[in-house]
C-alpha positions in Angstrom: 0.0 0.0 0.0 2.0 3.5 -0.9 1.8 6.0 1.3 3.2 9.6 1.4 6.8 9.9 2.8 9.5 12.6 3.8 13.5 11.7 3.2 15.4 14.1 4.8 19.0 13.6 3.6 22.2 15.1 4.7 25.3 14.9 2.2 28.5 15.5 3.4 30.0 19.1 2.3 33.8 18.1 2.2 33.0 15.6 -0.2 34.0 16.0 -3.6 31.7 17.2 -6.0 31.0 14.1 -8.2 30.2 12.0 -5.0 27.8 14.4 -3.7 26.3 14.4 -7.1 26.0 10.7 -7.2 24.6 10.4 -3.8 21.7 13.1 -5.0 21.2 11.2 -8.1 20.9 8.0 -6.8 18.8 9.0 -4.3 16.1 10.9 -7.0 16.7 7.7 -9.6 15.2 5.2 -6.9 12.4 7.2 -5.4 11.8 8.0 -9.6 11.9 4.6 -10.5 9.7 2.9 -7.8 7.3 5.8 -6.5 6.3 8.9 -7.6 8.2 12.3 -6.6 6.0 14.3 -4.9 8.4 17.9 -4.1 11.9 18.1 -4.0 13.5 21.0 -1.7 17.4 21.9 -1.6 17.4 23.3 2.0 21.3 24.1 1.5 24.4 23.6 4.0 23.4 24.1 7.2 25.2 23.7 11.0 23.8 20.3 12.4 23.0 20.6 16.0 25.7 17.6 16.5 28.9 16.3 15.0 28.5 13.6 12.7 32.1 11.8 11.7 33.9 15.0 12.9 31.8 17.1 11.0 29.2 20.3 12.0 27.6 21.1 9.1 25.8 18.9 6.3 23.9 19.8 3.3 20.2 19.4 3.9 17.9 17.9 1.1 14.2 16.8 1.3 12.4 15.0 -0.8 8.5 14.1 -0.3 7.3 10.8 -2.2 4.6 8.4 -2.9 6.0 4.7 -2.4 5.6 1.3 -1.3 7.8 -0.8 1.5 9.7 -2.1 -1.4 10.8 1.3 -2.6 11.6 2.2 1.6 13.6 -0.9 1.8 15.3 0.1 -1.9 16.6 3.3 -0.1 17.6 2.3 3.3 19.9 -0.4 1.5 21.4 2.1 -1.2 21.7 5.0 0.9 23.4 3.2 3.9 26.5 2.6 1.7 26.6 5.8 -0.4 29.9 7.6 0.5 28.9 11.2 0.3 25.6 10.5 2.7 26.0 11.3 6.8 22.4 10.7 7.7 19.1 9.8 6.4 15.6 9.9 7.7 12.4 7.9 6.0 9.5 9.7 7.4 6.0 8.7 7.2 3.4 11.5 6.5 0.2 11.8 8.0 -2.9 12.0 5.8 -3.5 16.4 5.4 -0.2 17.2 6.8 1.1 20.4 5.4 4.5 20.4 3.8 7.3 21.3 5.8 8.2 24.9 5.1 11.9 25.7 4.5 14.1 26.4 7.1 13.9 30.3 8.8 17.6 30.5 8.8 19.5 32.7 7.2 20.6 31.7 3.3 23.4 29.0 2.7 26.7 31.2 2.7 29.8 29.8 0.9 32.4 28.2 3.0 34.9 30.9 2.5 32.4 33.2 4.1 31.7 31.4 7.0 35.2 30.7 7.7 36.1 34.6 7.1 33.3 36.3 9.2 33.4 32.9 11.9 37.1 33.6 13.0 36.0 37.4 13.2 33.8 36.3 15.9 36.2 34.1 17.9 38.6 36.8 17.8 36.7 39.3 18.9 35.1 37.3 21.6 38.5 36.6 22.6 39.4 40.2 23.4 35.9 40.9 24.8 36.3 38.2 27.4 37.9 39.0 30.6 41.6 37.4 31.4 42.1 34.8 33.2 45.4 35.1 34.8 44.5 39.1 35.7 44.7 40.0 39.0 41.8 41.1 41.0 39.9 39.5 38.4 38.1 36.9 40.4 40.0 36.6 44.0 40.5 38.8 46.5 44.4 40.3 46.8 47.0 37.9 48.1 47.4 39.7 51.2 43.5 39.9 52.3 42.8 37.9 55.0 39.6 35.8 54.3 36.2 37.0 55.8 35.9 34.2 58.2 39.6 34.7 59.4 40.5 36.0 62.8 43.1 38.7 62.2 46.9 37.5 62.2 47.8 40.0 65.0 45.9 38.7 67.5 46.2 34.6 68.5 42.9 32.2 68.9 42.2 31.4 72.7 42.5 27.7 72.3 45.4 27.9 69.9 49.1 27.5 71.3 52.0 29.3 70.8 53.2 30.0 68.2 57.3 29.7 67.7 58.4 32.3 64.6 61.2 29.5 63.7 59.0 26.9 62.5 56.4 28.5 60.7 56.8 26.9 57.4 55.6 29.8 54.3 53.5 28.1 51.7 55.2 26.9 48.2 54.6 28.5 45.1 52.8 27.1 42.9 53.9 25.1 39.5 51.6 26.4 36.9 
């Protein structure tokens, strides 16, 4: 019984350009061949919310189509060993569903742009964001003595004497 279906495919960006184009092809020959092709919608490359093989962004493709299980099982077999695919998802519609619009994000930007405008954003961050190592940054000075502290001067009740000669200062620290 065919039924209406979503495949949401994600090719991989870094692959070269004949293997992408295989993967697309492939993918539109089978759902051509054993169902009919419904809409087909190039959503472009866009950051995934997760890493997939080292890898953050993915080009997004959806396709809607009528088919049967044999056409489903046709996919998930060819499509699971296609080199230039990271992820697929079958999807079954319901009955009056609306298409899916496209993605609100803003338009697929070259690679060269994203890299360009991306590492103008870290390094700007990087000098917006308060040092680490400066002092007075997150600690009180050296010398403060802590709010809970009785003052150094003056020596607890129940405390014994103390002898200048053995009071050990404290180590500095490796960093």
């Amino acid at each position: 019984m065919p039924g209406l279906y979503d495949l949401m495919l994600l090719v991989d960006p870094t692959a070269p350009e004949e293997r992408r184009a295989a993967a697309i092809s492939e993918a539109e020959s089978l759902i051509n061949s054993g169902g009919e092709m419904v809409g087909s919608y190039d959503w472009g490359t866009r950051r995934m919310a997760y890493e997939i093989d080292h890898r953050p962004e993915a080009d997004y493709r959806l396709y809607q189509f009528n088919g049967d299980n044999a056409l489903l099982d046709r996919l998930n077999q060819r499509l699971r060993i296609l080199d230039g695919v990271l992820r697929f998802r079958i999807i079954k519609v319901k009955p009056g569903a609306p298409t899916p619009p496209p993605p609100d994000q803003q338009p697929a930007r070259r690679r060269e742009e994203r890299e360009a405008q991306d590492t103008k954003v870290a390094a700007r961050a990087a000098a917006d964001a308060p040092a680490a190592d400066a002092p007075g940054a997150d600690a009180p000075p050296a010398d403060a003595p802590a709010a809970d502290a009785p003052p150094a001067d003056v020596p607890a009740a129940d405390a014994p004497p103390v002898d200048d000669e053995l009071v050990a200062t404290p180590a500095a620290e490796d960093e």
